[in-house]
C-alpha positions in Angstrom: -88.7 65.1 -151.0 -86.3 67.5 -151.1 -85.8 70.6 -148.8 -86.6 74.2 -150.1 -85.3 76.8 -147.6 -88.0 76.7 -144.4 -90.1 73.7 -146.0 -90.6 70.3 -144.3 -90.7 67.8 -147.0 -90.2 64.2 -147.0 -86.2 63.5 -147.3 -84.9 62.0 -150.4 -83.4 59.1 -148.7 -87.3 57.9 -148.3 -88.1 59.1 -151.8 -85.7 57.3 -153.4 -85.4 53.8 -151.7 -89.1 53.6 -152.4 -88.6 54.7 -155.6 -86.1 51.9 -155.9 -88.4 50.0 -154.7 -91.3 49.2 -157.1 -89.2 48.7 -160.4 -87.2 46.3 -158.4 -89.9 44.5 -157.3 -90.6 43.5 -161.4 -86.9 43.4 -162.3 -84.8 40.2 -162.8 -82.1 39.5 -161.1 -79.8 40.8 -164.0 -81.2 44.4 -164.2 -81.8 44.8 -160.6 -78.9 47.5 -160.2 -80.2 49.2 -163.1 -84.2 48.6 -161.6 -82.2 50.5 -158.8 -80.8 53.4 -159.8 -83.4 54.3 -162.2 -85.5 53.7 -159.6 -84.2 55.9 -157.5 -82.9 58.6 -159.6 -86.7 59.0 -160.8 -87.9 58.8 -157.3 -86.1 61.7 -155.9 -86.5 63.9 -159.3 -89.7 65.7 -158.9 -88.2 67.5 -155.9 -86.1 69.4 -158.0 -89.2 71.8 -158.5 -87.7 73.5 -155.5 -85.2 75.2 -157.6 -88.4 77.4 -159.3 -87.7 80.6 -156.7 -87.7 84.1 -156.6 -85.4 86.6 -154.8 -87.9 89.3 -154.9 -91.3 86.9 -154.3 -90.5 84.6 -151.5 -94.1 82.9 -151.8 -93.3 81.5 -155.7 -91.3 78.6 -154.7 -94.7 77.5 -152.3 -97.2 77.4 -155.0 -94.3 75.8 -157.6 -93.4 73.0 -154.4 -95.3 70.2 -155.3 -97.2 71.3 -158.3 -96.7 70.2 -162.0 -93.9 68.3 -161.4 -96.0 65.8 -158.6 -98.9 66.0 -161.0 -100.1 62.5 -162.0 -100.9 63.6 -165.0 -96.7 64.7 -165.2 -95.5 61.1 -164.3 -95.1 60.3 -168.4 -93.2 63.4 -169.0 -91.0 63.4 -165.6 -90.0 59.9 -166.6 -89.4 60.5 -169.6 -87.2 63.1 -169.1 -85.0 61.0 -166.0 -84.5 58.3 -168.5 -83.4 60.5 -171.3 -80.9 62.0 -169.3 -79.9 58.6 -167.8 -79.7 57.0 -171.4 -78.0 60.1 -173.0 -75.2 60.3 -170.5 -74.5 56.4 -169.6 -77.1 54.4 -171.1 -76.0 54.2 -174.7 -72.2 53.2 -173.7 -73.7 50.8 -171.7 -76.3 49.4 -174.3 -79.3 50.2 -172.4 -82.6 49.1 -173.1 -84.4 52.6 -173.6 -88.0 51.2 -173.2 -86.9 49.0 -169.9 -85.1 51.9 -168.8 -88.3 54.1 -168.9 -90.3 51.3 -167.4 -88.0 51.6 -164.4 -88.0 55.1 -164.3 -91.9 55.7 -164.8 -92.7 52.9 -161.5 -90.1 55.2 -159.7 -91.6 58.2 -160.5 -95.1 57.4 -159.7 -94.5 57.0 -156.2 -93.3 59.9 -155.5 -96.7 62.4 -155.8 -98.7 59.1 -154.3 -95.9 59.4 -150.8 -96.0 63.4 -150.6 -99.7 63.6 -150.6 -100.4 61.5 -147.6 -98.3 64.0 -145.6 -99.6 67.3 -144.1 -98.1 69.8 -146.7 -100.4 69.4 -149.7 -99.5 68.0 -153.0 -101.3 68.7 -156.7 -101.7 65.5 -157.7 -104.6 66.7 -160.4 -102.9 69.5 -161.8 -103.7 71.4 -164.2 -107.2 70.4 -164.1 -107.3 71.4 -160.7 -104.7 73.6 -157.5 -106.4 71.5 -154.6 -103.8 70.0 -152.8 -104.1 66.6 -151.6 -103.3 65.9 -147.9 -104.1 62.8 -146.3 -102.7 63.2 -143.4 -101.3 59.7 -142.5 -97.7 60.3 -142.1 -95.2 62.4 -140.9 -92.5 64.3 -143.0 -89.9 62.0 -141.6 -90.8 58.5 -139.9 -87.9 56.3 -139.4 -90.5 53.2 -139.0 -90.9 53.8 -142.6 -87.2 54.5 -143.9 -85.4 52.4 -142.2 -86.8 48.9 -142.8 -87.4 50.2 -146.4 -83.7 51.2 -147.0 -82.8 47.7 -145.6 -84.7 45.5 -148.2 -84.5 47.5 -151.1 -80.5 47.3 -150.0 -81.0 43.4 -149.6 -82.7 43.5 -153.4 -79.7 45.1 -154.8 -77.1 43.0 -153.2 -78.7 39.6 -153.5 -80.7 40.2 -156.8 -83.9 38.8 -155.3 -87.2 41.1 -156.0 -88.6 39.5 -153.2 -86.7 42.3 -150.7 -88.4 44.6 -152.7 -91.5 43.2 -152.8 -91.7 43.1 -149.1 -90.2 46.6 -148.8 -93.6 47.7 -150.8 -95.7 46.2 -148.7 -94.5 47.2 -145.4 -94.8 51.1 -146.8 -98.4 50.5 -148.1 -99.3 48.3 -144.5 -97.5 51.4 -142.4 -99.5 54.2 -144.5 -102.8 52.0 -144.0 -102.0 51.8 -139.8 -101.5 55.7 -140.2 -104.7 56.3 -141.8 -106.5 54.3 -139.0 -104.6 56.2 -136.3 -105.1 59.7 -137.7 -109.1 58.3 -137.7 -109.2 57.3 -134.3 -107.2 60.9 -133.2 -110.1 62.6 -135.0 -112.6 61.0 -133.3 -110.9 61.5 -129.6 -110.6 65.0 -130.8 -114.3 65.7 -131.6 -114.9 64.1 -128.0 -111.7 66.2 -126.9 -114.3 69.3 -128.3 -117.9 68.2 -127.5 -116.6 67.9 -123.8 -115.8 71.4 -123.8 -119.3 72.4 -125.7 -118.0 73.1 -128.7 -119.1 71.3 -132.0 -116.7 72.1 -134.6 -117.8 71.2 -138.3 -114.6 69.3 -138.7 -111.1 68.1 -136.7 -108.2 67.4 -138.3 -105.8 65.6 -137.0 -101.6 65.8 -138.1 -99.0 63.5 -137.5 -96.4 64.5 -134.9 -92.8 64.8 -136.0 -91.2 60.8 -136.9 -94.1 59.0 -135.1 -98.0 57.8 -135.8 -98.3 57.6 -132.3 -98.7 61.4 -131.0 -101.0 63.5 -132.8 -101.7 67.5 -133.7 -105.6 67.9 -133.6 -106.7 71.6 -134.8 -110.5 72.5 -134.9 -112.2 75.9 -135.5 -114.7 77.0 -133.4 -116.6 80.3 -133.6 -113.6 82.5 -135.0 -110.7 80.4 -132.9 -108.7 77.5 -133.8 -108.2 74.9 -130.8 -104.6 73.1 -130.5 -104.4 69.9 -128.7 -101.9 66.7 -128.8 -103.4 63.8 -128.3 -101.4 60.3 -127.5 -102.9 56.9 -128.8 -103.0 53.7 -127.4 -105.2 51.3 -125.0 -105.1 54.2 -122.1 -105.3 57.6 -125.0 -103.7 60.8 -123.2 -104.9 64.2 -123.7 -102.0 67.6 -123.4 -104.6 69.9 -123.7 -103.3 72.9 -126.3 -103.5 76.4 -127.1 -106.2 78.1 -128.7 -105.5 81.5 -131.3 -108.0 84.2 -133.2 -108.5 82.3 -137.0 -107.3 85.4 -139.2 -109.5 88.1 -140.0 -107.7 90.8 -142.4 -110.4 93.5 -141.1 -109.7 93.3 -137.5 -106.6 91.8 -137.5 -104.7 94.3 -140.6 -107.0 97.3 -140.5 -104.1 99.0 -142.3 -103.8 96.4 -145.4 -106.1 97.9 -148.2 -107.3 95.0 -150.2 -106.4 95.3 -153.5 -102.7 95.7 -152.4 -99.9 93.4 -153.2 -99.6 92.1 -149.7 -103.1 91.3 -149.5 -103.0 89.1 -152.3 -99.7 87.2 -150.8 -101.9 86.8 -147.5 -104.3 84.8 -150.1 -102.0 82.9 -151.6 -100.3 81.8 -148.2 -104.1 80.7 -147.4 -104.2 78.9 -150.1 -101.0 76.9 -149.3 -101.8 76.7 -145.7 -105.3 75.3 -146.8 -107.2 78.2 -144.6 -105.3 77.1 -141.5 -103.9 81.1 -140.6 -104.1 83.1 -137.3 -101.8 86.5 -136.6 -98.8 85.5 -134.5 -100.0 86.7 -131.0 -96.0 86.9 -130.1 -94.9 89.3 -134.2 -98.1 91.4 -134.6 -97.1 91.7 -138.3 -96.6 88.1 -139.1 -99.4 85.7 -140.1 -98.8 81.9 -139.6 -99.3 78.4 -140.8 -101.4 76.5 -137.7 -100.5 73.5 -139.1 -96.7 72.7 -138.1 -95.0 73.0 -135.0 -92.4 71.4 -132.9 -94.9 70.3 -130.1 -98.5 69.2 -131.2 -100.1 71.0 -128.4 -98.5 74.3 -129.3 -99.5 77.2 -132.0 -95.7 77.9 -132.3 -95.0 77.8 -136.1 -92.7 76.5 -138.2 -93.2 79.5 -140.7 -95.2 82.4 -141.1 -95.1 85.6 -143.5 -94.4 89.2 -142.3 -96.1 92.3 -143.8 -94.8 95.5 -143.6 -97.4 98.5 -143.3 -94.8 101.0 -145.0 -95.1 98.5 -148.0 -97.7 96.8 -149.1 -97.4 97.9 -152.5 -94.4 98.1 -153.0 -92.5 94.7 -152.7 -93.6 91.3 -151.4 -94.3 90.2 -147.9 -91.1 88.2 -146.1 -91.2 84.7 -145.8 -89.7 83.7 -142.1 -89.0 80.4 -140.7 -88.6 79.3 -137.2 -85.7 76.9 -136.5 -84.7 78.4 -133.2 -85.7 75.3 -131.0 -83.1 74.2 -128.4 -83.1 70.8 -126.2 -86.0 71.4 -123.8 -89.2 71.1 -126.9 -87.1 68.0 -128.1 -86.9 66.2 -124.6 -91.1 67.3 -124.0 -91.9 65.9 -127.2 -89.8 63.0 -126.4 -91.7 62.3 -123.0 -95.5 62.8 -124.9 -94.3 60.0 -126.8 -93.4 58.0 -123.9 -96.8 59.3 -122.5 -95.5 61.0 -119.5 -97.8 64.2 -118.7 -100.7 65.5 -119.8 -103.9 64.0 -118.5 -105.8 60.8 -119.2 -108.5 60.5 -121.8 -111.1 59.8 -119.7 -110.4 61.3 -116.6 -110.5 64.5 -118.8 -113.8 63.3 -120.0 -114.9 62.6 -116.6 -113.9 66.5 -115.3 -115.7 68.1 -118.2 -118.7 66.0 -118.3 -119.0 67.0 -114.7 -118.4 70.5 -115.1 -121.0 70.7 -118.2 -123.5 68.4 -115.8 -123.0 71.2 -112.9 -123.5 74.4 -115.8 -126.6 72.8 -116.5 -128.1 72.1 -113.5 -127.1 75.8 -112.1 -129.1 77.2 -115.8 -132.3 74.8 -114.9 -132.7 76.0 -111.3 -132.1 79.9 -112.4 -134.9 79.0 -114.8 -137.5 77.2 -111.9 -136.7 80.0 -110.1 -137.2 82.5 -112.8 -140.8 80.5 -113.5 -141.9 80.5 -110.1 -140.8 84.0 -109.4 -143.3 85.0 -112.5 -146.2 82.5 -111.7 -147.0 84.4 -107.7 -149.9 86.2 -107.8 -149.2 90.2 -107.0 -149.9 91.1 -103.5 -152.8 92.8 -102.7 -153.1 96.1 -100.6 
């Protein structure tokens, strides 16, 4: 996926090796540099929706990212349009099958849409017929465990003209997405024990992907009218770094300046939209609202980006778009150690504390209440 200005996407090196990958995997050994590039090209292509922007509306590029272009119903046209070019500038010198070159370019570009929506962002896949964006949740932006074995077969398919590389390449993204699923299932459910133990019982918990891993995971859950941050790291001994916990936006108490039907306001709803509900005002820019679900560090509110209003315009031009890429060493080298599970607390021993903790809480309400009962069941003294 390519990179708009402040958006985490996945890279086009991932894009396009799978890409590569599929019509290799049906090519013979005589078009499998064609299968490739094709392939490829096609792979990478829908990305190039990030160049739909807007100096004076800095939101338009986020509701064009990922939209007709990663369509399903779009993979025809897209490929279509990748092989045309392709044929028209090298294909017809080279005598290129048109129809074989669209094949190519079609398997390449149906990836693409399929691999963006099981990140966290939110892809369209059902556009126009519906805006819901699609976000499984099973991978990270950028995962090395998936590019780099990928890049080496589909490289071993093009230099040895087997399909069989490319076959396997296939399989071990489809077997690493599948593990991902069943990790970001087993976070969820450690998280909704992560939130009983604290008495809370949130409707749902969603659980995100660190960055490059399907190890460490983001858990976010609403409760009452605050979100709850945690990381939580998997594996036979799970570790808990318990997180933060932020205010979910509320325009009345939070902008009691911002008059509804202004042009701000509606930018704060489309920024829901995009961030799928998941906004709280920045406690550190009281003026900025942010996307809860990216940071750095999974047990941190910290966003990647957020939108600023400004009181002295809300009518007047749109709100600012801000990113936050000012991270030194120090949040690299934590999140480096939660992966190595160093810190934090174990899983059960956190368990144990706030089982304990509830157990006492009750215990103090049930004697306040036999006391209460026994107080009102002595018969009045008599004179």
């Amino acid at each position: 996926m390519g990179a708009a200005p402040g958006v985490r996407a996945l890279d086009p090196l991932t894009q396009g090796a799978l890409g590569a990958s599929l019509p290799q995997g049906v090519a013979r050994r005589s078009d499998m540099a064609l299968a490739a590039l094709a392939g490829m090209l096609a792979g990478m292509a829908p990305d190039l929706d990030v160049l739909i922007r807007s100096s004076e509306d800095p939101l338009l590029f986020l509701e064009y990212h990922r939209q007709f272009t990663h369509s399903l119903f779009f993979i025809p046209i897209g490929a279509a349009i990748v092989a045309g070019l392709l044929w028209l500038l090298f294909g017809r010198r080279r005598h290129w099958q048109f129809l074989q070159l669209y094949g190519f370019c079609f398997l390449g570009y149906a990836t693409h849409a399929l691999l963006d929506a099981c990140t966290t962002y939110g892809t369209q896949l059902l556009w126009p017929f519906s805006s819901r964006r699609f976000a499984w949740n099973n991978v990270s932006v950028i995962d090395p465990l998936v590019t780099l074995p990928l890049l080496l077969l589909v490289g071993a398919a093009f230099r040895t003209g087997r399909a069989l590389y490319a076959r396997i390449a296939m399989l071990w993204v489809v077997a690493y997405l599948c593990l991902g699923v069943l990790a970001r299932d087993a976070a969820q459910d450690l998280g909704r024990q992560v939130a009983a133990g604290r008495g809370h019982t949130p409707v749902a918990v969603e659980a995100k992907p660190s960055f490059a891993n399907i190890l460490l995971w983001k858990t976010v859950y609403l409760e009452g009218d605050r979100y709850y941050v945690d990381a939580l790291r998997l594996g036979f001994e799970p570790r808990l770094y318990p997180g933060d916990s932020v205010a979910a936006l509320d325009l009345g108490r939070d902008f009691p300046w911002l008059r509804r039907t202004s042009l701000q306001a509606n930018d704060v709803e489309r920024f829901r939209w995009f961030s799928m509900g998941y906004l709280a005002r920045d406690p550190l820019y009281p003026e900025r609202v942010m996307d809860l679900r990216y940071s750095l560090l999974p047990d941190q509110i910290r966003p990647l980006w957020s939108i600023e209003l400004d009181p002295q315009a809300q009518d007047e031009r749109h709100v600012n778009y801000v990113t936050d890429r000012e991270v030194g060493a120090a949040p690299w080298g934590r999140l480096w150690a939660m992966l190595r599970g160093e810190g934090g607390v174990a899983l059960d021993d956190y368990m144990a504390q706030t089982s304990g903790a509830s157990d006492r809480t009750a215990t103090q309400a049930a004697s306040r209440q036999q006391a209460s009962a026994a107080s009102s069941a002595e018969p009045p003294s008599t004179p």
